[in-house]
C-alpha positions in Angstrom: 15.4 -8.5 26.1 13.2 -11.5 26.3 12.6 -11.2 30.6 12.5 -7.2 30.2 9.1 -7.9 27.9 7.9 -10.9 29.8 8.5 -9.6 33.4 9.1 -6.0 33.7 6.4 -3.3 33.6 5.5 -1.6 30.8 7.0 1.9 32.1 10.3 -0.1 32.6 10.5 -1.0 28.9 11.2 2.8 27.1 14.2 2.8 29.6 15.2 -0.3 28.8 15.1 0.3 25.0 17.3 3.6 25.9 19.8 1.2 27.8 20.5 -0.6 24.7 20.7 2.3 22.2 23.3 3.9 24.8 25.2 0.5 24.7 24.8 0.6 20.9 23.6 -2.8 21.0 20.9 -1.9 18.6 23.0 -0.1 16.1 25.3 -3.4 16.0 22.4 -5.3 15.3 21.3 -3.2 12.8 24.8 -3.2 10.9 25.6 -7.2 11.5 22.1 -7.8 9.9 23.4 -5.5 6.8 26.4 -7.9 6.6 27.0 -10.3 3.9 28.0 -13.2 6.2 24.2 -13.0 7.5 23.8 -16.9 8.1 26.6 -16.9 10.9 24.4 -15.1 13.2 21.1 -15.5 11.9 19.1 -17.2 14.4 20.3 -14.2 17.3 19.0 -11.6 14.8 16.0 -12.8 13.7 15.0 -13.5 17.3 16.3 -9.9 18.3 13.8 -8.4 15.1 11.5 -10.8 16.6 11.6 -9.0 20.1 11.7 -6.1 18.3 8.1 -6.8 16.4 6.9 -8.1 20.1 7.6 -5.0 21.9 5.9 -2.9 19.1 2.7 -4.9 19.3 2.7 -4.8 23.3 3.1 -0.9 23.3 0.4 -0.7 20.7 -2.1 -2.6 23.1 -1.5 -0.6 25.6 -4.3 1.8 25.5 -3.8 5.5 27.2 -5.1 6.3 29.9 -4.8 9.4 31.6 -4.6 7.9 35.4 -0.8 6.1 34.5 1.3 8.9 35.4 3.8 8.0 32.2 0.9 7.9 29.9 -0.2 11.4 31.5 3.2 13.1 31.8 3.7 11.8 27.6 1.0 13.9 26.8 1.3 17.4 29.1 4.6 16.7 27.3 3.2 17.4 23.7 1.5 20.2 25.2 3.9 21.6 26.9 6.1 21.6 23.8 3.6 23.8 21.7 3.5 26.6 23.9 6.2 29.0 22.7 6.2 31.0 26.3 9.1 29.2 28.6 7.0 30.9 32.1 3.8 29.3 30.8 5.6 26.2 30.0 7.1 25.8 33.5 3.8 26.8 35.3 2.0 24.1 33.2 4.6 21.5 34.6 3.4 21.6 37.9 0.1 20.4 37.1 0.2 16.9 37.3 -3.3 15.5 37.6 -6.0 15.1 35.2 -8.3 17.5 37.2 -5.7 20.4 36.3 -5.7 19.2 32.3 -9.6 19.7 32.3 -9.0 23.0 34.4 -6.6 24.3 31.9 -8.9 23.7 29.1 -11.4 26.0 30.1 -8.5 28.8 29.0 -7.8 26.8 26.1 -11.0 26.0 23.7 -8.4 24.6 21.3 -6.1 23.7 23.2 -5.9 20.1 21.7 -7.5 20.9 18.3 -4.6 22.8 17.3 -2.3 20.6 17.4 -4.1 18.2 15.2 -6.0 16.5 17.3 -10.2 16.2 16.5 -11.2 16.8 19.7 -10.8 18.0 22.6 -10.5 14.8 24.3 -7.1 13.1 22.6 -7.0 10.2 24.7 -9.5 8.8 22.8 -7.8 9.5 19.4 -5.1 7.4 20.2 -7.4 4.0 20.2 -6.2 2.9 16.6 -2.5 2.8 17.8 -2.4 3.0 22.0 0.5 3.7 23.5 2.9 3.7 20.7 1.2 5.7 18.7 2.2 8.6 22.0 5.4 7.8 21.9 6.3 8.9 18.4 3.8 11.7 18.7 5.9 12.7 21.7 9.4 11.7 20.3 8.5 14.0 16.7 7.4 16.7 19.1 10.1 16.2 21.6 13.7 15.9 18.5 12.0 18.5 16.5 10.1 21.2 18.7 11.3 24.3 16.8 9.9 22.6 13.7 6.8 21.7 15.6 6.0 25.1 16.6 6.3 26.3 13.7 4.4 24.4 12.0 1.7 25.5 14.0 2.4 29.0 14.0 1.9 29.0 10.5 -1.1 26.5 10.6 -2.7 29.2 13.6 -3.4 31.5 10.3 -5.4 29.6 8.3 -8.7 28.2 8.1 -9.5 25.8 10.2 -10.2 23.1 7.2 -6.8 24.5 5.9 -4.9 23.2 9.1 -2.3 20.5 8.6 -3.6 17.9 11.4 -0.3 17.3 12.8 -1.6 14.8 15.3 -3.3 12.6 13.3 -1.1 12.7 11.0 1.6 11.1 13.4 -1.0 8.9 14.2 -1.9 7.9 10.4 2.4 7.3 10.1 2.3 5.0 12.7 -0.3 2.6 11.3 0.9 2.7 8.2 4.6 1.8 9.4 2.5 -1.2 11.7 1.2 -2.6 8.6 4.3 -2.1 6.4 6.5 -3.9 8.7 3.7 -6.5 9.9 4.3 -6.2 13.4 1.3 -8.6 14.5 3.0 -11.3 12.2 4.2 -13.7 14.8 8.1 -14.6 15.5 6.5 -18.2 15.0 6.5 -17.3 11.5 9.4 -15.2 10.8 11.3 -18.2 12.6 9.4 -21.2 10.2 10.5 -18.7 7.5 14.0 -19.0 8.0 14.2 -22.3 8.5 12.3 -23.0 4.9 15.0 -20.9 3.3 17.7 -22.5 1.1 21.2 -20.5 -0.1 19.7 -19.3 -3.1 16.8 -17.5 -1.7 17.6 -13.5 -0.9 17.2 -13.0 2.9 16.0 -8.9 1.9 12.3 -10.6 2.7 13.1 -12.1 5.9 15.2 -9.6 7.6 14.2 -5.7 8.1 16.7 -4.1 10.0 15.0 -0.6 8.7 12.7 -1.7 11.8 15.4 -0.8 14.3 14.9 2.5 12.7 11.1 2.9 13.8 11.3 6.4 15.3 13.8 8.3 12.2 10.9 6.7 9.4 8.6 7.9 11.7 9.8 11.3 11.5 10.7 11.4 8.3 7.1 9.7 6.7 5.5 12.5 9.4 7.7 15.3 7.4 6.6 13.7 3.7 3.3 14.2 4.9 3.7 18.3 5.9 5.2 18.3 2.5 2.4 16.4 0.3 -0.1 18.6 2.7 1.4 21.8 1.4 2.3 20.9 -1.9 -1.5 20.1 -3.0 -3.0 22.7 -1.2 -5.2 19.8 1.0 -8.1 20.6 3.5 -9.3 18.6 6.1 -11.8 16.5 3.7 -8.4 15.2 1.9 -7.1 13.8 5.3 -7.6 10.3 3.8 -6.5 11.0 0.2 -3.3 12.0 1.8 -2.9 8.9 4.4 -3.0 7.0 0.8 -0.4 8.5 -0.6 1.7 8.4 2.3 1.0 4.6 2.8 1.8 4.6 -0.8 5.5 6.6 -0.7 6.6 4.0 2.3 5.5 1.0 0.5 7.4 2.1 -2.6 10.9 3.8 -0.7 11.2 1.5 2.5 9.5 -2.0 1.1 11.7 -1.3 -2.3 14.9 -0.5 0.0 17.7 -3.3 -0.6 18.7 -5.0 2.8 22.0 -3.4 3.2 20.3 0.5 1.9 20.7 3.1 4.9 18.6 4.3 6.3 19.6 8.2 6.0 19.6 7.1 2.2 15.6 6.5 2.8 15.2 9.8 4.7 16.9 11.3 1.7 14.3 9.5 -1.0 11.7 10.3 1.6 11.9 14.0 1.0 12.5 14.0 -2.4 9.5 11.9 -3.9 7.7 14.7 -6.3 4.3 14.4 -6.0 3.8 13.9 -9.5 5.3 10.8 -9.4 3.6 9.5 -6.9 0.2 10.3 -8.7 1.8 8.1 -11.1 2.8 5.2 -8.9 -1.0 5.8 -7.7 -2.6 5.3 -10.8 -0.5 2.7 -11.7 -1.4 1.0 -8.8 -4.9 1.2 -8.4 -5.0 0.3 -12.3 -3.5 -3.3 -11.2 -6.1 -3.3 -8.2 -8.5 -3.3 -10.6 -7.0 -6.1 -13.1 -6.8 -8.5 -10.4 -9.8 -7.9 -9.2 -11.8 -7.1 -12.3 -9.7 -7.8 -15.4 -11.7 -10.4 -16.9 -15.1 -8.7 -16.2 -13.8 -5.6 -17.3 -12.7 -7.2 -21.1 -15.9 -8.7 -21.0 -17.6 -5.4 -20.7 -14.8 -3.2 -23.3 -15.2 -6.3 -25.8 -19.3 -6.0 -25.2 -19.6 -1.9 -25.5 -16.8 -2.2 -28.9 -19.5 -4.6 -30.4 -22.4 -1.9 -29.7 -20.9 0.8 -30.7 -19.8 -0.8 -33.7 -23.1 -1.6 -34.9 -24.2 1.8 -33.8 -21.9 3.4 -36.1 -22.9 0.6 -38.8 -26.7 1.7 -38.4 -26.0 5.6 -38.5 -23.8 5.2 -41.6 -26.9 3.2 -43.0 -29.7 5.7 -42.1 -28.3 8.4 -44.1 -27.5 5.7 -47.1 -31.0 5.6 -47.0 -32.2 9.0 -46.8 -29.2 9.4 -49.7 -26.1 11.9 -49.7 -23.9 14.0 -52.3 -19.6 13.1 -52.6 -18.1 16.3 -54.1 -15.9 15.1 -56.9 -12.2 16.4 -58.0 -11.2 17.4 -61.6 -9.3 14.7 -62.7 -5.9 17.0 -62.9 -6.4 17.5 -59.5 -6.7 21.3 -59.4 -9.9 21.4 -56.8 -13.5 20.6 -56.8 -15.3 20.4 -60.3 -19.3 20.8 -60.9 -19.9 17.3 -60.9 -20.6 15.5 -57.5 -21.9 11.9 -57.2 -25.3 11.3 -55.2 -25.5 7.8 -53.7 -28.6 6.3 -51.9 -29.4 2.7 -51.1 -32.5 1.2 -51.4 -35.1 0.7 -48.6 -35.2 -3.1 -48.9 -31.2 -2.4 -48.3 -29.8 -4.6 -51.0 -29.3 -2.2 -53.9 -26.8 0.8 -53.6 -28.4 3.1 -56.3 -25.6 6.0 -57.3 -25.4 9.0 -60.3 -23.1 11.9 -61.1 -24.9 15.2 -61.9 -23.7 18.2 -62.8 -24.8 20.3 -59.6 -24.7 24.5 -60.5 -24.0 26.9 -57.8 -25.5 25.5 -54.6 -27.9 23.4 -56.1 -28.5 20.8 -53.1 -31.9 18.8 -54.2 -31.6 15.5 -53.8 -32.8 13.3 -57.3 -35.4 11.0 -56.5 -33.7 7.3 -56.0 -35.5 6.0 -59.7 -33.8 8.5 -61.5 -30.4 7.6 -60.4 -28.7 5.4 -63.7 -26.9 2.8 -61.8 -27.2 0.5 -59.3 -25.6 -2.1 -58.0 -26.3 -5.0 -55.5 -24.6 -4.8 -52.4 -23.5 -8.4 -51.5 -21.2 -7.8 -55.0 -19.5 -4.5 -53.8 -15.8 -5.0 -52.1 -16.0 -5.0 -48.3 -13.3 -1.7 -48.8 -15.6 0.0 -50.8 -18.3 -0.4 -48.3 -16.1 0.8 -45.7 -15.4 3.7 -47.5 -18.7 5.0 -48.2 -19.9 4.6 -44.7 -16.7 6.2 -43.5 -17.6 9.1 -45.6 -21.0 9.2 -44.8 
């Protein structure tokens, strides 16, 4: 595997891969790094992952480029696969030459736009991810063509900002499966790993064989995205919101996945995930984002605006102390309001709480003047509960 990256061409390397999988060497990695006597074979393993990362990085290097004929046949490929007509599809096969794409497009105005793409020149699109971001565009569109087309027979009837970008899309899975399973980490460092681990350390961390699996997470993170698409009703402005909360549903289902979890168990969690709960797991999320990054400033600020609004409230309940206000009063059998209500006011030098029960008829409101009220008391000497009290009823 090691001289197939190292001295074979790049067009060499999808066949070789194929080799491998027909041997079922990789699906004999994948179960003997699942196995509970792990250490006895560790060192082949993680050098095979290893390889593994390293041809991932190399293919996502590779940018496209039309002139390679495998880079060129990869996309008339996708093409080819959207057109429902079998006559078309076979005509379009013998066209084999960029002049003849940019021919065809003059029939087409959308002929790449439809399938997801921004523009009408792809190749560019595929910058972020090169070569292997065509290759699982291809592989989704190749293994699942009836779902592909119709997907975009029911896409071809909406709006345009309606339109599930398929393409991009695929594109967006690919990162986010790049990142998750840190291809560009070196196999340097997964190898200084091992060797710093001690028997009572989990090897879940160290080895991924849900990596062997690239092209069915692929699929299935491509599918959780047609399904979070539809289920939210998104347009093309939420393109972003919804890479999120893909990124977000593969962090928490394949980088909360046990070592020995299958990987048709993930599909499975996958495509179940309600959207509510990821909101959830979203909020939850960016809510510790913001702790790390802000926590201290932010109880700074909450302790800051508590002590504000605390006084504000303090100062209110004082104004209308000032400008004085009536407490209804209770019969003392309880049986519901009597004529007598109690008007309290403080003084403007604030240190006397002046207060007087009248006998109020009807709707009588008019406030006494504050020398006219019989008692007073200074308001260092009243209880800190009854202060409460009357500023809470204020």
């Amino acid at each position: 595997m090691r001289d197939s990256i190292t001295y074979d061409s790049e067009a060499e390397w999808p066949k070789f891969i194929q080799r491998l999988q027909d041997l079922g060497v990789i699906r004999a990695v994948y179960v003997l790094m699942q196995d509970s006597a792990l250490q006895d074979l560790a060192h082949p393993l993680l050098e095979f992952q290893s390889l593994t990362k390293v041809l991932l990085r190399k293919w996502k290097e590779i940018p496209l480029n039309q002139e390679k004929p495998e880079h060129r046949r990869a996309l008339k490929g996708i093409h080819l696969a959207s057109t429902k007509n079998t006559d078309d599809a076979e005509k379009e096969k013998e066209k084999e030459n960029v002049e003849d794409l940019k021919k065809s497009k003059k029939h087409h105005p959308e002929k790449w736009r439809r399938l997801g793409f921004e523009t009408e020149s792809p190749t560019a699109e595929f910058y972020g991810v090169g070569f292997l971001g065509m290759m699982d565009l291809a592989d989704y569109v190749r293994s699942h063509q009836d779902e592909f087309q119709k997907m975009l027979l029911e896409q071809s009837s909406k709006p345009s900002r309606q339109r599930c970008p398929i393409a991009r899309a695929s594109l967006a899975v690919t990162s986010i499966l790049y990142e998750h399973f840190e291809v560009d980490k070196s196999d340097m460092d997964d190898s200084k790993s091992y060797m710093l681990m001690d028997s009572r350390v989990s090897l879940d961390r160290l080895f991924r064989p849900l990596l062997l699996h690239w092209t069915r997470l692929h699929v299935a993170g491509l599918q959780a995205f047609f399904r979070l698409w539809k289920a939210t009703a998104a347009e093309m402005d939420d393109l972003d919101k919804l890479v999120e909360l893909v990124r977000i549903l593969i962090e928490s289902v394949v980088g909360g996945a046990s070592r020995t979890k299958e990987v048709h168990d993930i599909e499975e969690e996958l495509a179940g995930f309600e959207y509510h709960r990821l909101r959830e797991l979203q909020m939850e999320l960016l809510e510790l984002t913001y702790e790390d990054a802000w926590g201290q400033h932010l109880r700074q600020v909450r302790e800051e605006l508590h002590h504000e609004a605390l006084q504000f409230v303090k100062e209110q309940r004082t104004r209308c102390l000032l400008q004085g206000t009536w407490f209804s009063l209770e019969n003392k059998d309880g049986t519901g309001a009597s004529r007598n209500a109690q008007y309290v006011q403080l003084s403007h030098n604030r240190r006397y709480l002046h207060f007087g029960t009248f006998n109020r008829e009807g709707d009588d409101r008019r406030a006494p003047e504050l020398d006219t009220l019989p008692e007073k008391s200074i308001l260092p000497s009243l209880s800190l509960p009854l202060i409460l009290c009357i500023l809470y009823l204020c």
